[in-house]
Structure formats: C-alpha cells, structure tokens
GUNUVEX-65387 format. One record per residue (C-alpha): residue number from 1; residue in three letters; x, y, z. Coordinates in steps of 0.5 Angstrom, whole numbers, plus 500, padded with zeros to 3 digits. Each point is the difference from the previous one (the first is absolute). Layout:
N
{NUM; 'ALA'; {X; Y; Z}}
...
***
This chain:
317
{1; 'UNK'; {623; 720; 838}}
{2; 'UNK'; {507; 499; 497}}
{3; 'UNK'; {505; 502; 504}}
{4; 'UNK'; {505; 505; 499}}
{5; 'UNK'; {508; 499; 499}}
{6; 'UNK'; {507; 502; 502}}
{7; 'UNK'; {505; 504; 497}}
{8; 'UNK'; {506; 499; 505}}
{9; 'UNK'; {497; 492; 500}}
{10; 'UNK'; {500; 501; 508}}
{11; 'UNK'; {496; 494; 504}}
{12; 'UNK'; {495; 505; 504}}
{13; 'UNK'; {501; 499; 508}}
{14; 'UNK'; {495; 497; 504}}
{15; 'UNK'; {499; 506; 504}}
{16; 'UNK'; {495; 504; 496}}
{17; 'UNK'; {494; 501; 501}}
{18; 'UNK'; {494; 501; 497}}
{19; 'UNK'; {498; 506; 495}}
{20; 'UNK'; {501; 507; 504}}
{21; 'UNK'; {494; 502; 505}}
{22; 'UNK'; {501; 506; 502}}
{23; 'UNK'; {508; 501; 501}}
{24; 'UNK'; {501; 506; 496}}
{25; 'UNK'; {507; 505; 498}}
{26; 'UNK'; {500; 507; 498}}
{27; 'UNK'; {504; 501; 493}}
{28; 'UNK'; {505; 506; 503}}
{29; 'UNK'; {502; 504; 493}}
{30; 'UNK'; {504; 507; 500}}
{31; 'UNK'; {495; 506; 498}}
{32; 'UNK'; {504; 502; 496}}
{33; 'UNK'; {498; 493; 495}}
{34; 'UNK'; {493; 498; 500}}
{35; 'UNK'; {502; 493; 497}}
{36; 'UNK'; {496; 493; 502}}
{37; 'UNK'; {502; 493; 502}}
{38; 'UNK'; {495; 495; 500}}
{39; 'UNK'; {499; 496; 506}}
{40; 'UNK'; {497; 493; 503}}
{41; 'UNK'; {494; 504; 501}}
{42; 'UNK'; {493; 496; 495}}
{43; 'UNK'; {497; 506; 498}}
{44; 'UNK'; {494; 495; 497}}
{45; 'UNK'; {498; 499; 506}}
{46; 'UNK'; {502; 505; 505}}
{47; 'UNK'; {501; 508; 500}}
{48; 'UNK'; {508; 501; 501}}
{49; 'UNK'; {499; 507; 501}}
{50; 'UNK'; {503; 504; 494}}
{51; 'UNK'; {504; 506; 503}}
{52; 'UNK'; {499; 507; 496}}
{53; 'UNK'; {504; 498; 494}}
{54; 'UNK'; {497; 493; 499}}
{55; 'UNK'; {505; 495; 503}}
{56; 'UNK'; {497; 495; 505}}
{57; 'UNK'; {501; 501; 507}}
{58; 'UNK'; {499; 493; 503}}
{59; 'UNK'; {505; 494; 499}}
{60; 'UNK'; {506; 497; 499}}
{61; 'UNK'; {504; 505; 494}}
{62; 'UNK'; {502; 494; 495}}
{63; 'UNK'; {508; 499; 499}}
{64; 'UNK'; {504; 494; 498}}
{65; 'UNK'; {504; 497; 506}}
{66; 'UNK'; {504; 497; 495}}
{67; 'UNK'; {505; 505; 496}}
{68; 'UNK'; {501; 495; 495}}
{69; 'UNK'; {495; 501; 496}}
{70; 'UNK'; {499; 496; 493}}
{71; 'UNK'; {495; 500; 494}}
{72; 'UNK'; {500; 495; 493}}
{73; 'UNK'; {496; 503; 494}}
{74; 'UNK'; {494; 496; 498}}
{75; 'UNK'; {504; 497; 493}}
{76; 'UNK'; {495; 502; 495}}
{77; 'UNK'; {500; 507; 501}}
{78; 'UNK'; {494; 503; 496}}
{79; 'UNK'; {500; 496; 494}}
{80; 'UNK'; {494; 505; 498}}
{81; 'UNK'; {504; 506; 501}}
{82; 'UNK'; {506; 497; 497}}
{83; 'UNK'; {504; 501; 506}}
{84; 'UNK'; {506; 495; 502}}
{85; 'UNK'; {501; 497; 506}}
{86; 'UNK'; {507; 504; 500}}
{87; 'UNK'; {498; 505; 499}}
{88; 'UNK'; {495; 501; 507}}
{89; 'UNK'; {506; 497; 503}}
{90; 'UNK'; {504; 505; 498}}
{91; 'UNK'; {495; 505; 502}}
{92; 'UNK'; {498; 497; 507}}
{93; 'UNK'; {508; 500; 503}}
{94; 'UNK'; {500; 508; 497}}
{95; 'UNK'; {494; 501; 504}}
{96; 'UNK'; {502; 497; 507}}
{97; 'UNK'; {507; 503; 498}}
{98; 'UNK'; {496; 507; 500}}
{99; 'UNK'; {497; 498; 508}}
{100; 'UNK'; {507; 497; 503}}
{101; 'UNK'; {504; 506; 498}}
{102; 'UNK'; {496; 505; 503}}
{103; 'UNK'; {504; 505; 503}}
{104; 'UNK'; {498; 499; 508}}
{105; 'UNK'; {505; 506; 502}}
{106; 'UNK'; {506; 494; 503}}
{107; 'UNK'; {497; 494; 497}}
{108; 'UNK'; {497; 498; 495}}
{109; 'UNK'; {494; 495; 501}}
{110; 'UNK'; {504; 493; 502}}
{111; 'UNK'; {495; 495; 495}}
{112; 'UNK'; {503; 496; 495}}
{113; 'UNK'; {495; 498; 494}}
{114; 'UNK'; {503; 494; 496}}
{115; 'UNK'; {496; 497; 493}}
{116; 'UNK'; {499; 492; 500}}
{117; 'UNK'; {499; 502; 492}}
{118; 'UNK'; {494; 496; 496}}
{119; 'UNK'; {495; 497; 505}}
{120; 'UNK'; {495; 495; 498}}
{121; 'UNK'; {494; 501; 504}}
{122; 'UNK'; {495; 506; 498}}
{123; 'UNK'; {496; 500; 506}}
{124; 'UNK'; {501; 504; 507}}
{125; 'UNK'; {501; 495; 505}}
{126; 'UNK'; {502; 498; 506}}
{127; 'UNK'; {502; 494; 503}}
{128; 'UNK'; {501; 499; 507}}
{129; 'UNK'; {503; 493; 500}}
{130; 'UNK'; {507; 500; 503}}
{131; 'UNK'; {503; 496; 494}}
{132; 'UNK'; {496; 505; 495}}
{133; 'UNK'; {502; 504; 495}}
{134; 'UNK'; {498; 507; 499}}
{135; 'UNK'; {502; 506; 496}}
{136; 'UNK'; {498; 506; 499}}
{137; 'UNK'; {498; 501; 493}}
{138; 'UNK'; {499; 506; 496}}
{139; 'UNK'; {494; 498; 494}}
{140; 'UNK'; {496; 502; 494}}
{141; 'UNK'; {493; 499; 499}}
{142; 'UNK'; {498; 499; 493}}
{143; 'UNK'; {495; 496; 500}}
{144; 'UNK'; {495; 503; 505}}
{145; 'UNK'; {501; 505; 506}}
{146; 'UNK'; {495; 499; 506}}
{147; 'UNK'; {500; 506; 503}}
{148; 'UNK'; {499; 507; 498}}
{149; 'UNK'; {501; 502; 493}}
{150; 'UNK'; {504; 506; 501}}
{151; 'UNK'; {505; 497; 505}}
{152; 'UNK'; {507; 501; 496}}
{153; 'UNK'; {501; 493; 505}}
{154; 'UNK'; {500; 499; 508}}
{155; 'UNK'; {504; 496; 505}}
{156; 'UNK'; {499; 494; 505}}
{157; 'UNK'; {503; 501; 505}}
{158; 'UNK'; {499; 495; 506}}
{159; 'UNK'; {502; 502; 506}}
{160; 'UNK'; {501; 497; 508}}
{161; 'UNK'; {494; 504; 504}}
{162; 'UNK'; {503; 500; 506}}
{163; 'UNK'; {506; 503; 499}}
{164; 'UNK'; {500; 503; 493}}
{165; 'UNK'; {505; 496; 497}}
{166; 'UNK'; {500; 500; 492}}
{167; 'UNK'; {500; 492; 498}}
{168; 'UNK'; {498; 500; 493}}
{169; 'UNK'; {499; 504; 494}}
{170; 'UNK'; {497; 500; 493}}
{171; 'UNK'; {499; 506; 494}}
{172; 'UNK'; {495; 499; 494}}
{173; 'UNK'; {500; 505; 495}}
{174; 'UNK'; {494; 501; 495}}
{175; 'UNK'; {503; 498; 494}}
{176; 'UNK'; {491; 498; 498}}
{177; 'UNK'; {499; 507; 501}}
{178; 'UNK'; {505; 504; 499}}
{179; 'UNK'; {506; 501; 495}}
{180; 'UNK'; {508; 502; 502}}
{181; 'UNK'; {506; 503; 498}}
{182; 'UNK'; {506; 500; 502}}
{183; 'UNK'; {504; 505; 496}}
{184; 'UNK'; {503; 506; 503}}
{185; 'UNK'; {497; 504; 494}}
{186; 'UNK'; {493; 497; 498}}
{187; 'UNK'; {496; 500; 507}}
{188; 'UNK'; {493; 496; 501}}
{189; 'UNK'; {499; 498; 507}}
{190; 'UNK'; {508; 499; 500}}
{191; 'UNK'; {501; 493; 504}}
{192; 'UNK'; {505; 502; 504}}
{193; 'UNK'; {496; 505; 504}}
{194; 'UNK'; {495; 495; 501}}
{195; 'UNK'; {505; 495; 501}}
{196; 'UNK'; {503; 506; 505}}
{197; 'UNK'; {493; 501; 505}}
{198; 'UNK'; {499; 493; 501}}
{199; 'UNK'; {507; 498; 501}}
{200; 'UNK'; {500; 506; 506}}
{201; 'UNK'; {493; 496; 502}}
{202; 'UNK'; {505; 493; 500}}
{203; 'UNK'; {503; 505; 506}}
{204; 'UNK'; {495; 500; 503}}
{205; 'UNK'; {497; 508; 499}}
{206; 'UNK'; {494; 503; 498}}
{207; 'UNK'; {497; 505; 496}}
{208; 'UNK'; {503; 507; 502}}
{209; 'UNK'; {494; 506; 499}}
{210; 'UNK'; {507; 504; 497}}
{211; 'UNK'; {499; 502; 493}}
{212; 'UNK'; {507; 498; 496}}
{213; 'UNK'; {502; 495; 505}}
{214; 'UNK'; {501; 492; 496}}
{215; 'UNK'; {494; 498; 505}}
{216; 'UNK'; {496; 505; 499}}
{217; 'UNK'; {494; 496; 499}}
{218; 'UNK'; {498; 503; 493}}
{219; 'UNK'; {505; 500; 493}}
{220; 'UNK'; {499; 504; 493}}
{221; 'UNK'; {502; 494; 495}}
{222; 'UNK'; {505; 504; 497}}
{223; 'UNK'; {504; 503; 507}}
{224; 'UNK'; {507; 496; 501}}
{225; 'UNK'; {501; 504; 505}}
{226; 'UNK'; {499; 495; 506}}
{227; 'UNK'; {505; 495; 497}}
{228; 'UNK'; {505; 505; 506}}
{229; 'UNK'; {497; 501; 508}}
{230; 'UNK'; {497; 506; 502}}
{231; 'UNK'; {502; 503; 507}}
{232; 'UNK'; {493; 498; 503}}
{233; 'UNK'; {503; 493; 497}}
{234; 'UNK'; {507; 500; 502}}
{235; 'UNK'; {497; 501; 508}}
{236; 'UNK'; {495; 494; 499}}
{237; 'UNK'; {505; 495; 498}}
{238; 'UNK'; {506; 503; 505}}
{239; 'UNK'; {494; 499; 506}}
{240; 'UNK'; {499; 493; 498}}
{241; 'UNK'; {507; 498; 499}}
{242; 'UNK'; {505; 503; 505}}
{243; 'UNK'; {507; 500; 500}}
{244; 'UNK'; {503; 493; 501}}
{245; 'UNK'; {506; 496; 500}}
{246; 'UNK'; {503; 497; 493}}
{247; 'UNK'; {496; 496; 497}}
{248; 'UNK'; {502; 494; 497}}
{249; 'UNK'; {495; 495; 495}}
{250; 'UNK'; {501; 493; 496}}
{251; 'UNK'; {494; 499; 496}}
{252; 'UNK'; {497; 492; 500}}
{253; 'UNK'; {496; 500; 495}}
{254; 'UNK'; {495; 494; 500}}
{255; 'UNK'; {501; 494; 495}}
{256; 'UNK'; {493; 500; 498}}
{257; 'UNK'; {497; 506; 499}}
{258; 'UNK'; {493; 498; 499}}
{259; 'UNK'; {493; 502; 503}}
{260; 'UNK'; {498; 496; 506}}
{261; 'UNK'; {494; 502; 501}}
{262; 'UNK'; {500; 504; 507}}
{263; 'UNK'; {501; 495; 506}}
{264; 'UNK'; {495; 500; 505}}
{265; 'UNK'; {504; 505; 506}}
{266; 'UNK'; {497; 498; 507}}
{267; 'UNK'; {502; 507; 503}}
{268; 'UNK'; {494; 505; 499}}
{269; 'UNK'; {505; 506; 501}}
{270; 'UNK'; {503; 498; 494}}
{271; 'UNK'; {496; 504; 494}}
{272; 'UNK'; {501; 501; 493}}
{273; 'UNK'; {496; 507; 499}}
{274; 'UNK'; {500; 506; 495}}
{275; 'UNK'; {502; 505; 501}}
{276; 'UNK'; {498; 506; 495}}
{277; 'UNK'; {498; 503; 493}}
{278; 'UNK'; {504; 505; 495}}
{279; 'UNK'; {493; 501; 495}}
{280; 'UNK'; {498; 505; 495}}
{281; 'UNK'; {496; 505; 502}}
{282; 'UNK'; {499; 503; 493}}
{283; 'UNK'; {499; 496; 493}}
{284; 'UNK'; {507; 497; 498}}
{285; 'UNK'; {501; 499; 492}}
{286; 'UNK'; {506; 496; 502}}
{287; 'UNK'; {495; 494; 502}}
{288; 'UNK'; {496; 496; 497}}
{289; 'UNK'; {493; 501; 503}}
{290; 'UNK'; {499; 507; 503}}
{291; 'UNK'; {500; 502; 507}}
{292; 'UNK'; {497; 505; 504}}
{293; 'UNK'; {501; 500; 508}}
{294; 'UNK'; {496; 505; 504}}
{295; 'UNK'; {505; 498; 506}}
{296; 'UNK'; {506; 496; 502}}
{297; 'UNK'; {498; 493; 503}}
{298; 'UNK'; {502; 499; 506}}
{299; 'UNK'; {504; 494; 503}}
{300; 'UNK'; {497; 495; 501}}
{301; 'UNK'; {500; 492; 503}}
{302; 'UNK'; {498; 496; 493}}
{303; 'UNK'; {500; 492; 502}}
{304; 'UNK'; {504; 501; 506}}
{305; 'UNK'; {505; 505; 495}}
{306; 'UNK'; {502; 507; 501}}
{307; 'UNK'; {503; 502; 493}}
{308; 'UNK'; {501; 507; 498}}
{309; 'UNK'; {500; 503; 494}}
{310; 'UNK'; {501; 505; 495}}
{311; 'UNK'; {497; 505; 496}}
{312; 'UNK'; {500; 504; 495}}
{313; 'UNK'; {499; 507; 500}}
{314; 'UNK'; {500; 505; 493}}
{315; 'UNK'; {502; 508; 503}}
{316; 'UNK'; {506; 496; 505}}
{317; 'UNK'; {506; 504; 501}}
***
C-alpha cells in the first residue's frame, strides 16, 4: 500500500502505535456554532458515532502541529481549462490568507501558509523516508477523474491516527468535468470558492450542516459568496487554532520537486485518507456530463485515504 507523506518533513517517532483501537475523543463545539472537524476515526471501517449535526464523535480532531504550513501548485495548472500555474498560486495564497485572518476575538489563528510555487509531481503522495521530500500540491485533473464525476475536487489528507496530527495534504480539482472562472463578473463554479473549501478542509475541518457557510457541504456555481467566512466558520478554525505565540517561518523548498512514488511507512498509525465531497446534487450546465445526486457522499477511507470533497449545488445562497 503506498505510503502517505508529510508536510512539516517530521521523522515520525517510534512511540506510535498501531491504528486507533477504541481510544476515542469527543468533538466539544459551541452550540451557538454547528461546524465539524474531522477526526482520526476510519469511518470505512467503524461507526464514529455522528452527533446530531453530522460531526464524528470518535477520534483524534485533525490539526497541523506545525504552524508553518507550506504548498507548491502543480506546474501545469489546467491546460484544458487554460488556467496557468500563477494564477491558482495566486488564488491558493488568497484562500489560506482568508482562513489565517479569522478574527478570533484576541487572536487570529497562528498558521502561516507559504507557496514553494510551481511543482513538478502531479500526484498525491506521501514519502516516509527521513531525506524524502514532500510537498503538498495543489493539482488539476484533465485527463481523467477517478472519483465521483460531480466532485468539484477533494483533498487528501494524511494524518497520524494517534494523536490527529495533520503530515500532508493534497487537493485535486476537476478540470476533466468541470469548467471554472475566476472573474468577479462572470461566475461558473468560481475557483476561488472551490479552492476556499478545501483550503479549510487543508486545515483540518469537515463539512458544516450550516447553509451559507464556505464549508457547507453544497455549492451553487455561480455563488462567490464563500470566498469570505461565516460564523459557523470563523468558530471552526478558531477552535482548531488557538492563540499562540509569534510565529516565525523560513520556508525550505526541496531541489527536486519530482513525484517519488510514496515510500513505504512503517508505522500503521500514519494513514493517508479521504476526508469528504462537495457534489451536485441537481444537473450542473457548467460540466461536461450532467450530475445528479440523490445524497451526499459520505467521508469515507478510499485505499487507506480520507479525501474530502466538494460539491456543487444549484438553489445555494
């Protein structure tokens, strides 16, 4: 099984243990707010007890133990959509820039996010070699999309099950299915919004039950309402990051940005998983095939992945 990889390029301690067997953490959230974080727990092969609003109950919540985050853009972009490598940069810094200025009521959340710019690997990997090289890559697919056609895109995510530490993650966006715009004026499935959700998936949340909110679960194509937090989002990511102290970064960007294949880990607690779907839930004129879905995917562990999705959804306010 290919092995997942690591964004903060930690050596991962010996003092792991096996994939979780039992130990469970609750998922504390306001009632005022109804956001999810997603957690260790593999929903393929357990029940992780979902509370009312939907959030897993069971596992580690997900959050980077490194506050020094960095991502490279796949340097193609879409050549079939004819959008450049810059311009995602671009577009991915404005997204995690949205999720750091939060406003937390004292704080701000204490990640920084830095671009490595154009990368050369186009698959989601991770390498559990010490001297490995990993990259969280942002990537298009023009060719092929092997997951569901009305997925917009979805994030890999891999993650240490024994203390939900976030080590990698990877987002694919559906350039096969889907076209994309990223004026202001003319909207159709607007990249930044897309490029928003899974940027706060990247952060470790799930998808929210609040309509509205840039994690709701469901996206009109022509909204660029959640390019800007809700509430119900703003709680999210000031729960998964609280106040800290100054943060101070010097981004390393490897020599070779080539794919490696995924060494092999040797610790079954390190998992790269899927994590969940933003879909259609009505026909889509902006796809290339239409969509219909009767109900949302469900977060699943797809060959030892957790990816989560998004979706889109005609009627979104």
């Amino acid at each position: 099984m290919p092995a997942p990889r690591s964004t903060s390029r930690l050596s991962l301690p010996a003092v792991l243990f096996p994939l979780l067997a039992g130990s469970a953490v609750l998922i504390h959230t306001p009632a005022a707010h109804a956001y999810c974080r997603t957690t260790s727990c593999d929903t393929q092969n357990k029940d992780c007890k979902p509370d009312a609003d939907s959030c897993s109950t069971e596992g580690y919540p997900l959050a980077w133990k490194s506050l020094c985050l960095y991502y490279g853009v796949q340097r193609d972009g879409s050549r079939k959509r004819q959008i450049g490598a810059t311009l995602v940069d671009d577009l991915v810094q404005t997204a995690f820039d949205t999720w750091a200025s939060a406003d937390c009521g004292d704080h701000n959340p204490p990640f920084v996010a830095q671009s490595m710019g154009e990368v050369e690997c186009n698959q989601p990997e991770f390498n559990c070699g010490n001297s490995d090289h990993n990259t969280n890559t942002v990537m298009f697919r023009d060719t092929s999309w092997p997951y569901d056609p009305a997925a917009l895109a979805i994030t890999t995510v891999t993650v240490n099950t024994q203390n939900g530490e976030i080590l990698d993650a990877d987002m694919e966006i559906n350039s096969h299915d889907f076209s994309f715009t990223t004026s202001d004026v003319v909207v159709n499935n607007d990249l930044r919004s897309v490029i928003t959700h899974e940027a706060g998936h990247f952060l470790g949340l799930a998808h929210s039950p609040v309509l509205g909110s840039t994690m709701y679960s469901g996206y009109n194509s022509r909204d660029t309402s959640i390019r800007s937090l809700s509430d119900d989002d703003i709680a999210g990511i000031c729960d998964i990051y609280p106040k800290a102290g100054n943060v101070s970064c010097s981004l390393s960007i490897p020599p070779d940005t080539s794919c490696l294949g995924g060494t092999e880990c040797t610790m079954q607690t390190v998992r790269k998983t899927t994590t969940s779907c933003f879909m259609s839930l009505s026909p889509t004129p902006t796809a290339d095939r239409t969509a219909w879905l009767g109900s949302l995917l469900g977060v699943g562990l797809l060959i030892g992945r957790r990816r989560r999705a998004l979706q889109a959804i005609s009627g979104r306010r």
